[in-house]
N, CA and C atoms as an extended XYZ file, in Angstrom:
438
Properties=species:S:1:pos:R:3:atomname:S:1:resname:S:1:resid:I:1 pbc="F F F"
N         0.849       -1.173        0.000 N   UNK     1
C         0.000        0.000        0.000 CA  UNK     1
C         0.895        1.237        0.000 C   UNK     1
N         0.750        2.124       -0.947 N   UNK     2
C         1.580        3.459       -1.067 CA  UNK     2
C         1.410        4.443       -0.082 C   UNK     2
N         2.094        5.123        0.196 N   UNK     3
C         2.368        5.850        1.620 CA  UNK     3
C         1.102        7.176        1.573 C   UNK     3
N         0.567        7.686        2.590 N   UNK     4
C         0.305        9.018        2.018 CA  UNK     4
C         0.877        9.949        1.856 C   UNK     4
N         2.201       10.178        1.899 N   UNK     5
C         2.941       11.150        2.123 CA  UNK     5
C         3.398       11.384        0.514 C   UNK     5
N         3.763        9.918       -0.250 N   UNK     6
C         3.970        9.564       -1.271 CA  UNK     6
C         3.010       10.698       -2.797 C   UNK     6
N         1.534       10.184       -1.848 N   UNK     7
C         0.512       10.802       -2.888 CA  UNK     7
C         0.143       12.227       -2.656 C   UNK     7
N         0.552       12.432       -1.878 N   UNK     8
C         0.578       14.206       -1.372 CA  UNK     8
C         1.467       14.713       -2.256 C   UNK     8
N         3.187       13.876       -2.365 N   UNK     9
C         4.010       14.267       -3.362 CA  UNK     9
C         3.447       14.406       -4.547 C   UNK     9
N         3.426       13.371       -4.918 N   UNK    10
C         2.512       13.342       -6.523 CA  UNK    10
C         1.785       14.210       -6.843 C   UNK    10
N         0.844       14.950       -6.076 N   UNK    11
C        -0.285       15.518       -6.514 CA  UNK    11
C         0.195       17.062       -6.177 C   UNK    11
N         1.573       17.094       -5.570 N   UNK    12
C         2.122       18.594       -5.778 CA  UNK    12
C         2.924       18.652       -7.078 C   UNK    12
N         3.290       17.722       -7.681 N   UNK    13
C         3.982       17.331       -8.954 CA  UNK    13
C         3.231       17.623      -10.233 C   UNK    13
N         2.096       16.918      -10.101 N   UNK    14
C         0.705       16.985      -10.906 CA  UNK    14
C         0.855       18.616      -11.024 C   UNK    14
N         0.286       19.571       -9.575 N   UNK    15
C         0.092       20.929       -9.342 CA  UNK    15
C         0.764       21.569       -9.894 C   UNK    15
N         2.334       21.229       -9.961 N   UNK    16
C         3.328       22.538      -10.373 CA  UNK    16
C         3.579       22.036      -12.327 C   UNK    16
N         3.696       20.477      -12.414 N   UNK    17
C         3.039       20.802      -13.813 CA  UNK    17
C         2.208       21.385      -14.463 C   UNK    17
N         0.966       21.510      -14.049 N   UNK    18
C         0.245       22.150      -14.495 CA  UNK    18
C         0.412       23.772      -14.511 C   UNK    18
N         0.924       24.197      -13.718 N   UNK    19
C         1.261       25.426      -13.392 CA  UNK    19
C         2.086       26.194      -14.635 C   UNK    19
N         3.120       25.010      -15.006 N   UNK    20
C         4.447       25.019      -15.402 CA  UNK    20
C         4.241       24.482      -17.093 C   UNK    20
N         3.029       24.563      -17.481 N   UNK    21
C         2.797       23.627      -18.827 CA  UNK    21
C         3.671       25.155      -19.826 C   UNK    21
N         4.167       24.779      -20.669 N   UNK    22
C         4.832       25.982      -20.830 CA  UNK    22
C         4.026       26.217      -22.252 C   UNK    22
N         4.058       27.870      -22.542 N   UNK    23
C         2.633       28.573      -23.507 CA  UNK    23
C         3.910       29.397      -24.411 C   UNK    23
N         2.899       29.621      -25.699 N   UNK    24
C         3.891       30.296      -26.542 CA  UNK    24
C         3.780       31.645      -26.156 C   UNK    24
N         4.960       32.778      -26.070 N   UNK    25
C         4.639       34.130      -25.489 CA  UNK    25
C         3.654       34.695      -26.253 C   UNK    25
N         3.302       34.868      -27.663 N   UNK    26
C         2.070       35.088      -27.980 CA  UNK    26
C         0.457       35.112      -27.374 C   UNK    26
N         0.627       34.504      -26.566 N   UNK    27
C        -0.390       34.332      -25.758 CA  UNK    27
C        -0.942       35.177      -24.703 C   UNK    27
N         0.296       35.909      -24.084 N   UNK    28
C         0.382       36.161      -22.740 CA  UNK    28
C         0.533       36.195      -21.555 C   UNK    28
N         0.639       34.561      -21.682 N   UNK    29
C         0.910       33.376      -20.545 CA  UNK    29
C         2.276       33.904      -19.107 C   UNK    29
N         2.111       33.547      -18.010 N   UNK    30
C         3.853       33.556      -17.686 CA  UNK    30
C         4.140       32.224      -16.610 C   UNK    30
N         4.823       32.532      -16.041 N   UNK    31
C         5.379       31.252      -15.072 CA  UNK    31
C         5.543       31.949      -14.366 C   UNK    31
N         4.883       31.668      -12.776 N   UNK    32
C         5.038       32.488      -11.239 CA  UNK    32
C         5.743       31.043      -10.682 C   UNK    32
N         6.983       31.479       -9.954 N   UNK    33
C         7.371       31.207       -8.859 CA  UNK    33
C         7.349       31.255       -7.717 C   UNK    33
N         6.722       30.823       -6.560 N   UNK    34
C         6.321       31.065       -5.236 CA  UNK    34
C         7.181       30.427       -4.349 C   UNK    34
N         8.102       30.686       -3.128 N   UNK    35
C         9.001       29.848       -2.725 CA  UNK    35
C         9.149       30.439       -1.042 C   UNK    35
N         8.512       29.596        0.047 N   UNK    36
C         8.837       30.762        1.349 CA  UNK    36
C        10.174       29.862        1.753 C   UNK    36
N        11.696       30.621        1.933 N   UNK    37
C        12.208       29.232        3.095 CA  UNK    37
C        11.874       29.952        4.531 C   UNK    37
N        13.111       29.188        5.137 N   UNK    38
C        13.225       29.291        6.851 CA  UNK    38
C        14.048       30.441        7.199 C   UNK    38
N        13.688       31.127        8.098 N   UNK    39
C        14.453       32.462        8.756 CA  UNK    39
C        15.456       32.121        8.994 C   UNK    39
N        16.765       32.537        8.356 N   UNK    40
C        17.941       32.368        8.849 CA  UNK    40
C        18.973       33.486        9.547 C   UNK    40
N        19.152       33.781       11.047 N   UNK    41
C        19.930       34.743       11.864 CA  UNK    41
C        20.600       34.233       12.126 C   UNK    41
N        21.913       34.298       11.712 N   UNK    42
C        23.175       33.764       13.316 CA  UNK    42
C        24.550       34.912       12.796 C   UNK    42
N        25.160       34.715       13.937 N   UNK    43
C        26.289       35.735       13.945 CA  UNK    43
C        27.816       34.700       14.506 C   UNK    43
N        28.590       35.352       13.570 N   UNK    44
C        29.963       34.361       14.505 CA  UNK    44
C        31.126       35.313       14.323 C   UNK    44
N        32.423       34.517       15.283 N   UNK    45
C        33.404       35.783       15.567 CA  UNK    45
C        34.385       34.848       15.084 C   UNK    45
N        35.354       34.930       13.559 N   UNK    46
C        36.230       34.394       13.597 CA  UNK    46
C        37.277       34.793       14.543 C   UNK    46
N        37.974       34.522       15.394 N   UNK    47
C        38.636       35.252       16.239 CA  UNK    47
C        40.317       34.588       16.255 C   UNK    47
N        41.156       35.311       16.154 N   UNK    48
C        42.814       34.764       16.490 CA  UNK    48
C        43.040       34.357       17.833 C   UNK    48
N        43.952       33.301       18.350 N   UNK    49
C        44.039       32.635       19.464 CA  UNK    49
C        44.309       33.643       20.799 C   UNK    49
N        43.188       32.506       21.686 N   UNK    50
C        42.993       33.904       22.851 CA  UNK    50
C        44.212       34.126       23.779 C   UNK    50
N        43.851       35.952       23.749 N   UNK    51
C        44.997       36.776       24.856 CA  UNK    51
C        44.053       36.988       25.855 C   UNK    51
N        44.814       37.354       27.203 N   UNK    52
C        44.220       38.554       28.352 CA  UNK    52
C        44.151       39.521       27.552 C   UNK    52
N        42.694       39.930       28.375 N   UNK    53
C        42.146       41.457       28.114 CA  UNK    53
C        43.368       42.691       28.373 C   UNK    53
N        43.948       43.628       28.053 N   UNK    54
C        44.137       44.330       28.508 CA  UNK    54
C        43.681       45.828       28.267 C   UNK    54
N        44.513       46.646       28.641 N   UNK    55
C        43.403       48.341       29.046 CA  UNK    55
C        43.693       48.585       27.294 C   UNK    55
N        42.970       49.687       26.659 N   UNK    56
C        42.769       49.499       25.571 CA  UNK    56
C        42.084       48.692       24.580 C   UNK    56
N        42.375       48.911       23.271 N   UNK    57
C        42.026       47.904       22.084 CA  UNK    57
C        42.240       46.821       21.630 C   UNK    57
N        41.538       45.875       22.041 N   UNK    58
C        41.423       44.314       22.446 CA  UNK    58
C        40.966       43.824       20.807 C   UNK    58
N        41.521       43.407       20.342 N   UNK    59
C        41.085       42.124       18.791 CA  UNK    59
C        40.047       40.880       19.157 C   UNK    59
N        38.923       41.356       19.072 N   UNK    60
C        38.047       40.144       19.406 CA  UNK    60
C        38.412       39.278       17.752 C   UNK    60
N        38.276       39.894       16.431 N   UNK    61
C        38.126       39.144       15.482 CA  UNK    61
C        37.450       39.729       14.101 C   UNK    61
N        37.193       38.652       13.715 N   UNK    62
C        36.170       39.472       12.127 CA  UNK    62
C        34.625       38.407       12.945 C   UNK    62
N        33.978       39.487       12.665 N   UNK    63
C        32.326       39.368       12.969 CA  UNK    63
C        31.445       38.794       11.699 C   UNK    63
N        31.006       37.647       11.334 N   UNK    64
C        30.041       37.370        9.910 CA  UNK    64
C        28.738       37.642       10.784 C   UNK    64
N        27.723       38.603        9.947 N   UNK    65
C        26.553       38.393       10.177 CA  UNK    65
C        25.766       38.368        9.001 C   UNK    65
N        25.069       37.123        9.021 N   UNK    66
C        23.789       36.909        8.186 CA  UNK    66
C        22.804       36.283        8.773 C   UNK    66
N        21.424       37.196        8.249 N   UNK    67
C        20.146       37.347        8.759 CA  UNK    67
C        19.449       37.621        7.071 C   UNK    67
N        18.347       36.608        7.211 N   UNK    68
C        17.595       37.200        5.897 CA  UNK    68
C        16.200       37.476        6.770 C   UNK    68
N        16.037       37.702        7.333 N   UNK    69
C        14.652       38.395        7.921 CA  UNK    69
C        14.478       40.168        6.634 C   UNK    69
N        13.529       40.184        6.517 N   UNK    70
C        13.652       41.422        5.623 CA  UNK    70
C        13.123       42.892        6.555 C   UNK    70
N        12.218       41.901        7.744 N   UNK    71
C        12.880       43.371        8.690 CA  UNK    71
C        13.775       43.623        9.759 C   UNK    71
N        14.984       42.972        9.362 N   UNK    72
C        16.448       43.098       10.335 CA  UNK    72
C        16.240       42.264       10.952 C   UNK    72
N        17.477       42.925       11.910 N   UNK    73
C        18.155       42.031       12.791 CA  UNK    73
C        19.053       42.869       14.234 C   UNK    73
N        18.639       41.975       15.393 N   UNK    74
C        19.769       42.737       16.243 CA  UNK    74
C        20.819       41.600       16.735 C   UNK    74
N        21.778       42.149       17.039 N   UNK    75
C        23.325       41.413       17.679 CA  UNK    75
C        23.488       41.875       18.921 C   UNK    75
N        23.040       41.143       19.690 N   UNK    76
C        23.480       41.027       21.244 CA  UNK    76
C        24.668       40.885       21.748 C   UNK    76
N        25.320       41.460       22.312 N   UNK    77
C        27.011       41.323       23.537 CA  UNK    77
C        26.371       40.992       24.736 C   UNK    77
N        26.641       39.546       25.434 N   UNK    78
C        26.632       39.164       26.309 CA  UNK    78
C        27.661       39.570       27.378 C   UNK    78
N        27.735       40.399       28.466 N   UNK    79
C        29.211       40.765       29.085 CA  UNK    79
C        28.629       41.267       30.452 C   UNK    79
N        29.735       40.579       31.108 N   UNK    80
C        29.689       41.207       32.941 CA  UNK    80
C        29.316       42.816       33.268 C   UNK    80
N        28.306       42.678       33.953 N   UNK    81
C        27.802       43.866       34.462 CA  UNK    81
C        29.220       44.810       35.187 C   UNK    81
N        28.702       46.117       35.310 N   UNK    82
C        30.263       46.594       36.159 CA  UNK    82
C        31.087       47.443       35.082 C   UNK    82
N        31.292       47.229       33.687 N   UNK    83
C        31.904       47.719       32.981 CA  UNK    83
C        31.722       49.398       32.670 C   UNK    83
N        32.395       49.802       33.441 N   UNK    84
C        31.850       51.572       33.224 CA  UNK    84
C        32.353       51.985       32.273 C   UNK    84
N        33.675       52.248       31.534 N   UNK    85
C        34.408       52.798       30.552 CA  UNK    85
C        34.139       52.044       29.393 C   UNK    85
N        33.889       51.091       28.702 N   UNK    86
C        33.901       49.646       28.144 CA  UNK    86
C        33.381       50.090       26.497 C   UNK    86
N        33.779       50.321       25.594 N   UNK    87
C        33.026       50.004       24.248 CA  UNK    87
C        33.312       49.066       23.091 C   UNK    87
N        32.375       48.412       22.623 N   UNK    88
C        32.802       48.230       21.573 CA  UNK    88
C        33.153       48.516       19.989 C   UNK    88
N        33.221       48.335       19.251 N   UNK    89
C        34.072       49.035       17.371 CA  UNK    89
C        33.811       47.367       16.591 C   UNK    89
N        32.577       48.051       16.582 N   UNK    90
C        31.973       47.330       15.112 CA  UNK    90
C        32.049       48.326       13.659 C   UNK    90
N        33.733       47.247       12.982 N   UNK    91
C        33.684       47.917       12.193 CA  UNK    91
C        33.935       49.317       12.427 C   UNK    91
N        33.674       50.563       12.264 N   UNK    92
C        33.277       51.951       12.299 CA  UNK    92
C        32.471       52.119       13.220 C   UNK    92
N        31.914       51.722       13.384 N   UNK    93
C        31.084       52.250       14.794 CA  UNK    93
C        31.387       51.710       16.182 C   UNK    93
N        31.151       53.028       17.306 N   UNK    94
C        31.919       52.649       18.392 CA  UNK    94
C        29.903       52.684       19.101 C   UNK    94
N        30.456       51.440       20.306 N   UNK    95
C        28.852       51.297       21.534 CA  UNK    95
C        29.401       50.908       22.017 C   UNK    95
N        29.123       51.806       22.836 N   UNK    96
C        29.175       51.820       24.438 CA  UNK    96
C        28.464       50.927       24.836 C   UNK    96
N        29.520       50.030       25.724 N   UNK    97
C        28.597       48.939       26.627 CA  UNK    97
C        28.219       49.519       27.987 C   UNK    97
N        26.621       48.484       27.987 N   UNK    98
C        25.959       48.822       29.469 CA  UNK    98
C        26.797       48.540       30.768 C   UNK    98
N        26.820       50.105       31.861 N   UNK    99
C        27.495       49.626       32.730 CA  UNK    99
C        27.277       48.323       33.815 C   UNK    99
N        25.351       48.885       33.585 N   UNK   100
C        24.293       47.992       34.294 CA  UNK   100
C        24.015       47.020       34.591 C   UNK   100
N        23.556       46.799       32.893 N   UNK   101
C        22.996       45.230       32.541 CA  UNK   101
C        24.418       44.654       32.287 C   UNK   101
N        23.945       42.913       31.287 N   UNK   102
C        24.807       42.202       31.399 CA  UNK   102
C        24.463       42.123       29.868 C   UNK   102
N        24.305       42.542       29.233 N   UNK   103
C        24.150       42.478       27.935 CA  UNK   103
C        23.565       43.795       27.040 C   UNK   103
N        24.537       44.328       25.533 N   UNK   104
C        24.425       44.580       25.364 CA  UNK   104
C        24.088       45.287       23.608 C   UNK   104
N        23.014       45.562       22.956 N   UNK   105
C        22.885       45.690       21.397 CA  UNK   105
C        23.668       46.323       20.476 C   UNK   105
N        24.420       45.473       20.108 N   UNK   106
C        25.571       46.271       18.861 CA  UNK   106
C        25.571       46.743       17.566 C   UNK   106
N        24.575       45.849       17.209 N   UNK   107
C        24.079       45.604       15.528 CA  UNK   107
C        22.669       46.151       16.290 C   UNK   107
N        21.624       46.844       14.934 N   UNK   108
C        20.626       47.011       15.060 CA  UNK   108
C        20.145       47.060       13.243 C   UNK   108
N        19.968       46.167       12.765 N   UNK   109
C        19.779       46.391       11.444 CA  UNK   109
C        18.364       46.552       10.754 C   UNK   109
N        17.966       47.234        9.885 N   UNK   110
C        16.527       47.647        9.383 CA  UNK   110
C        16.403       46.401        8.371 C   UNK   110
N        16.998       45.418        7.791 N   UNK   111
C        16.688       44.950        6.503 CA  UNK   111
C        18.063       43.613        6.911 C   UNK   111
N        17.780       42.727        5.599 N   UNK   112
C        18.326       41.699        5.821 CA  UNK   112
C        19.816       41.689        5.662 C   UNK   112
N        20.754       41.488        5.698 N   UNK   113
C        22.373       41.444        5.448 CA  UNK   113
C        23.131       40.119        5.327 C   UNK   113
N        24.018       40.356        4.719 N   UNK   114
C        25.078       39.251        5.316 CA  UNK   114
C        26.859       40.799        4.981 C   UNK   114
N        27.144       40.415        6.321 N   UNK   115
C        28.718       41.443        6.207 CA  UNK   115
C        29.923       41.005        7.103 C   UNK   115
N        30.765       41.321        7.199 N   UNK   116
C        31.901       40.880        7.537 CA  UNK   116
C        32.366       42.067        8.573 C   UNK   116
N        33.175       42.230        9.415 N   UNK   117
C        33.450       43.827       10.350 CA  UNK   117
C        34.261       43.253       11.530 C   UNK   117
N        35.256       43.941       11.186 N   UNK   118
C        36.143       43.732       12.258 CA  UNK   118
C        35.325       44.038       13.461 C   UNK   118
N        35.615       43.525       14.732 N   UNK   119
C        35.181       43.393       16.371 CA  UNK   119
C        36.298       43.566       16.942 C   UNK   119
N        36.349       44.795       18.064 N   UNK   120
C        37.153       45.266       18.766 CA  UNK   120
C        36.353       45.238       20.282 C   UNK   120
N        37.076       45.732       21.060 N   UNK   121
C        36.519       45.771       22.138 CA  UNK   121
C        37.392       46.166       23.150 C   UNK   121
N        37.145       47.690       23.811 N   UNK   122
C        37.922       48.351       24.446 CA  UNK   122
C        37.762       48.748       26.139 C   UNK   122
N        38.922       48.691       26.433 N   UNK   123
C        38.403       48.581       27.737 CA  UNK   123
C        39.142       49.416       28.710 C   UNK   123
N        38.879       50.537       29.520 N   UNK   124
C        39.668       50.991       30.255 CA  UNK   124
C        40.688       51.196       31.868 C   UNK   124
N        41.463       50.993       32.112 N   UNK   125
C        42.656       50.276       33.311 CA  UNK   125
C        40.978       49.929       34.535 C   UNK   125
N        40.164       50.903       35.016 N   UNK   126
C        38.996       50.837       35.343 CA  UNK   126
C        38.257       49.075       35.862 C   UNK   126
N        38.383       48.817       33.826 N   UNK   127
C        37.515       48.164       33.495 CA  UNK   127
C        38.026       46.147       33.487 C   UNK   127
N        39.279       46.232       33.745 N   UNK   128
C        39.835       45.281       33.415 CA  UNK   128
C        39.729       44.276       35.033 C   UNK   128
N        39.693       42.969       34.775 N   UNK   129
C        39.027       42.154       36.093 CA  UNK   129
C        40.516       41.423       36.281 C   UNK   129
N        39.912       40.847       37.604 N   UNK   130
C        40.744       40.546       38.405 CA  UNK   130
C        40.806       39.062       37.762 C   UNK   130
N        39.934       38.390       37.445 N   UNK   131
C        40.126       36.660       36.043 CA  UNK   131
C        40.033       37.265       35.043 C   UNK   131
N        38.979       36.471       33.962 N   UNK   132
C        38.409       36.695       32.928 CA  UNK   132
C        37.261       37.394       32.737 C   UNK   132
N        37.152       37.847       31.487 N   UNK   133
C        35.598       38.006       31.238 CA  UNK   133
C        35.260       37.504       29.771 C   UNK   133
N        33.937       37.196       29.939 N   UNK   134
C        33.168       35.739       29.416 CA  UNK   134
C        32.449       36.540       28.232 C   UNK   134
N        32.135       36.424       27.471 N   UNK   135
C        31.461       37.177       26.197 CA  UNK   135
C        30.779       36.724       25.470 C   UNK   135
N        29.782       36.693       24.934 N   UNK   136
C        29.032       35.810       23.769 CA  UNK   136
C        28.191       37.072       23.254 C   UNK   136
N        27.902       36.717       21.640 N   UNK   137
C        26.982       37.070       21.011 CA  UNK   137
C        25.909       36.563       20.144 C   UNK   137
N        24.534       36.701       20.485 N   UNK   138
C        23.558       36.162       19.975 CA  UNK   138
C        23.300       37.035       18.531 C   UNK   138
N        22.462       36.607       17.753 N   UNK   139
C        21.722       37.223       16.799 CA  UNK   139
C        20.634       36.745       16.965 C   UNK   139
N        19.160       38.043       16.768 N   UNK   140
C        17.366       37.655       16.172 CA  UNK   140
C        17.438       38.292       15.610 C   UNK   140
N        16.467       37.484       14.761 N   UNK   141
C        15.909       38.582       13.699 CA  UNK   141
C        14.024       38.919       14.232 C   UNK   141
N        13.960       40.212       13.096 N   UNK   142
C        12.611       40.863       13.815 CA  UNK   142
C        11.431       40.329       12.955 C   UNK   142
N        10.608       40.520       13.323 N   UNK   143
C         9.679       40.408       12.402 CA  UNK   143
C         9.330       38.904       12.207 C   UNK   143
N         8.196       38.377       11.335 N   UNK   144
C         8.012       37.129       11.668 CA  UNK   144
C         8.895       36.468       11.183 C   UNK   144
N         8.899       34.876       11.541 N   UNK   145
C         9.748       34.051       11.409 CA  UNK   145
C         8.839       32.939       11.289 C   UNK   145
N         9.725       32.264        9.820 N   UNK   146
C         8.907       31.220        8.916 CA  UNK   146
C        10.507       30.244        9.248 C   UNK   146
């Protein structure tokens, strides 16, 4: 006995043939393509082998972000509360991290991307700990998600 999953196939096969019967342009005819995929956000830090933080301009790495959401995307800095002096240099742009919270928005994008940007991250005599400090960055995207 054939599967149903089988005849569901088939009969989308059947569908897009028919769709797809191809007409002489004389006619008027055209061929629509309809295609939704899956929301894709993520962010990563290629980064060179790890140093201590020190005071100043710290080399986190090169930053890839791609997001096809078509209404953006934000990039989260995960980082220890406490940091008063602290920014980061995405690329050209400098943000200031929260002294407050423990996380903070670097990227704020209107539309979908994929880019590359150096990641810095600066820190002043202030700001520098007595171990480590721990860092991560998330990416979402806005708007719905298929």
């Amino acid at each position: 006995m054939p599967k149903a999953g089988f005849n569901r196939s088939a009969a989308v096969l059947v569908a897009i043939a028919a769709v797809a019967t191809p007409a002489s342009a004389s006619d008027g005819t055209s061929l629509t393509i309809f295609a939704r995929v899956p929301t894709v956000c993520q962010v990563s830090v290629a980064a060179s082998p790890a140093q201590p933080f020190r005071a100043g301009t710290n080399n986190l790495g090169v930053m890839t972000e791609l997001c096809n959401s078509m209404a953006g995307y934000t990039v989260t800095l995960n980082h220890p509360a406490g940091l008063t002096d602290a920014w980061v240099e995405v690329g050209n742009a400098r943000v200031p991290l929260s002294a407050t919270a423990t996380h903070t928005i670097i990227v704020d994008a209107a539309s979908a991307e994929f880019r590359e940007r150096p990641l810095r991250l600066v820190l002043s005599e202030d700001d520098l700990p007595e171990g480590s400090i721990a860092l991560s960055i998330d990416a979402q995207p806005k708007g719905p998600v298929f």
